[in-house]
C-alpha positions, 0 to 999 in steps of 0.5 A: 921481476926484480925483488927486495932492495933491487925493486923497481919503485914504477913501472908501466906496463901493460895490463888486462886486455892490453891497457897500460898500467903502473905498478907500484912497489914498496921495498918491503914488498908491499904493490899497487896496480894503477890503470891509467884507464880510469885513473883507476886503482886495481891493486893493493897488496901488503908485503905478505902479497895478500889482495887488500882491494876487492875486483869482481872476477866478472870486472870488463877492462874494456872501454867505455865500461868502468872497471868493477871494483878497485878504487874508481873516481867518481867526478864531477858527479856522485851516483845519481847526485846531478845530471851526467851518468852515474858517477861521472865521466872520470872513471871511465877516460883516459888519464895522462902520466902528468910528468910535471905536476906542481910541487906537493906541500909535503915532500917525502923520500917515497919512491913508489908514486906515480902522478896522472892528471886528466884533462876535458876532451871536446866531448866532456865539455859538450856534456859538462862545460867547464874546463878543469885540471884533475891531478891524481897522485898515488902512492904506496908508503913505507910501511904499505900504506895507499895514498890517493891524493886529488887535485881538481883546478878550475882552468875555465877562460871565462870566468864562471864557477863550477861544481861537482861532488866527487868519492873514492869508491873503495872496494875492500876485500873481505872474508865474509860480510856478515863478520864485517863491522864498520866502527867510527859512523855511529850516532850519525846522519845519514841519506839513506839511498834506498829510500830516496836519499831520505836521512835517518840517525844511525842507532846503531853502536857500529854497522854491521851487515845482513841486508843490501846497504847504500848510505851517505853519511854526512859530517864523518871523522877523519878517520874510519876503521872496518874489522874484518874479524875472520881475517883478524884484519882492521882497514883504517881510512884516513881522509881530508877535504871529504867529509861524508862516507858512503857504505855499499853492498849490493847483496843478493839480488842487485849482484845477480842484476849486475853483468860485471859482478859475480852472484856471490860476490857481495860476500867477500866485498865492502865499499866505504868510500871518503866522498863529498856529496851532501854539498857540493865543491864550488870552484872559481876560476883559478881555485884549486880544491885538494880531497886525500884519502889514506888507507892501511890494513892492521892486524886487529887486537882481541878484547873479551873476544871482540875486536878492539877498534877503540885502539885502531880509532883512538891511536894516531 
């Protein structure tokens, strides 16, 4: 493989039980891993080729099963917020390299991206009948930073709106969950999935872990931070046009339920997903609504023998 200055920025190749995939690699060493099954994110690693995504050693690349772990979509539908199956179809369809998509607002020197999009088949509409454009891009920045851009048109012919709820279902690598906490979501409302969607107030003054957790919080920051201190690691989101943020961790005895994940998985995963879910995305023929998330990994700062995110989530 080629290394340093001679890195190839994409390449497609084939993966895990033959499915294509694009690798993406940043010249300082940074990668990421796209399977065009799903439109799904599987990999990301910084320069030092440490993983930064979590995938259950149990995941199935096997259609129609969607892949554990990574970065899935879900789309049209989160969860069970609608009538399709859980999450949508999204995660679990063939995307296409969109080798002509309309021009980004920004354009950057950044090699390292690749452009999918995805479009209804003749059995998604018997399901959801609406006809849609869903670009994605991915990218890898220069200092290793992912970026996931969506781009969702409405292309139906005769003339209705449409609606969906949409997340990138982030899972993070961790050391250890109960050395985990989630900062940037305190005082907030959230729906509380294990209690019938019903909403609460956060109390606490950050998330911490020692039990099964499935929350949607409404009305986030654009940015989040998670400290993983055994690994003296912050991931940071940084999100647009998403304004709630589910926190997930199946614990002990949903992980064991699951065929696709490992019993003692739930220890070294964490998802944090940018989505909009409380009020759904309204498109009429012809709008285009555009969702972005960020994600970079820091080295966490000490103060007093505590992790610093005041730092992570006050500096730009």
């Amino acid at each position: 493989m080629a290394t340093g200055s001679d890195r190839v920025p994409v390449e497609l190749c084939k993966g895990i039980n033959g499915l294509d995939k694009v690798v993406l690699r940043e010249s300082r060493g940074s990668s990421a891993e796209v399977y065009l099954y799903g439109g799904h994110v599987t990999s990301w690693k910084n320069d030092h080729g440490e993983e930064l995504l979590f995938v259950s050693s149990k995941a199935i690349f096997k259609p129609p099963k969607a892949i554990r772990g990574g970065i899935p979509i879900c789309f049209p539908q989160f969860g069970s917020h609608g009538g399709l199956e859980q999450h949508g179809f999204a995660r679990n369809r063939f995307w296409s390299i969109d080798t002509d998509p309309p021009p980004f607002p920004t354009v950057s020197s950044n090699k390292a991206f690749i452009d999918l999009i995805l479009k209804p088949t003749e059995e998604d509409l018997k399901i959801w009948p609406h006809s849609f454009e869903f670009r994605l891009r991915v990218a890898l920045g220069p200092g290793g930073d992912l970026m996931l851009t969506s781009r969702i048109r409405n292309t139906n012919a005769d003339g209705k709106p449409f609606s969906f709820t949409f997340a990138y279902h982030t899972y993070f690598s961790v050391s250890d969950i109960s050395e985990v906490r989630v900062e940037g979501l305190e005082t907030l409302d959230y729906l509380d999935n294990l209690q019938n969607k019903e909403r609460f107030t956060e109390q606490g003054d950050a998330i911490t872990f020692e039990s099964e957790i499935d929350k949607i919080y409404l009305s986030t920051p654009t940015k989040i931070a998670i400290l993983d201190h055994e690994k003296k690691r912050t991931f940071v989101l940084r999100k647009d046009g998403l304004p709630d943020a589910v926190v997930w961790n199946p614990w002990d005895k949903k992980a064991k339920a699951m065929v696709d994940f490992g019993d003692d998985e739930y220890k070294h995963m964490l998802c944090v997903e940018a989505a909009a879910v409380e009020k759904s995305i309204t498109l009429k023929p012809g709008e285009e609504w555009r969702g972005r998330l960020e994600l970079s990994a820091v080295p966490s700062s000490y103060c007093s023998g505590q992790l610093d995110p005041q730092k992570v989530l006050l500096s730009s």
